[in-house]
Phi, psi and omega in degrees: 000141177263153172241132184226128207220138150302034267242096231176149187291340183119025181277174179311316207265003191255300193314320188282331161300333174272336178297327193290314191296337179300313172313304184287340187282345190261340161317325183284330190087029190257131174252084168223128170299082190271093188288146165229114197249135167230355174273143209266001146300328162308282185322290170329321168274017145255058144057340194310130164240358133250139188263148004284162158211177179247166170198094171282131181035053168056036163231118186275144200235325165203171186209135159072030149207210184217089153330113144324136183279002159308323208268317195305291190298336173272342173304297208273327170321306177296339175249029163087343214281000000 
């Protein structure tokens, strides 16, 4: 099992980003918990300072844009996911 976090302010491109992601994991058939975090001490403690981002297994993966969820599935495909 995976852990995948959102990471985003509540804006508009951080909500479709969690959706998008939500979507590809379930497209994959992946049993992964797919989280959306908006307290900016979390966030901040993945160094990140742009939103949306990703972060797979306590790794940030993508930042400061909004992953297609096609783009979201080949993302977690490269990381083994």
């Amino acid at each position: 099992m995976g852990f995948i976090k959102v990471l985003g302010a509540g804006c508009k491109a951080c909500h479709e980003q969690y959706e998008n992601v939500k979507k590809a994991v379930e497209n994959m058939s992946l049993d992964a918990d797919v989280e959306y975090i908006t307290d900016m001490e979390k966030v901040m403690g993945y160094g990140v300072m742009s939103m949306p981002a990703i972060v797979v297994n306590e790794q940030v993966v993508s930042m400061g844009k909004v992953l297609k969820t096609a783009q979201v599935e080949e993302l977690l495909k490269e990381r083994g996911c």
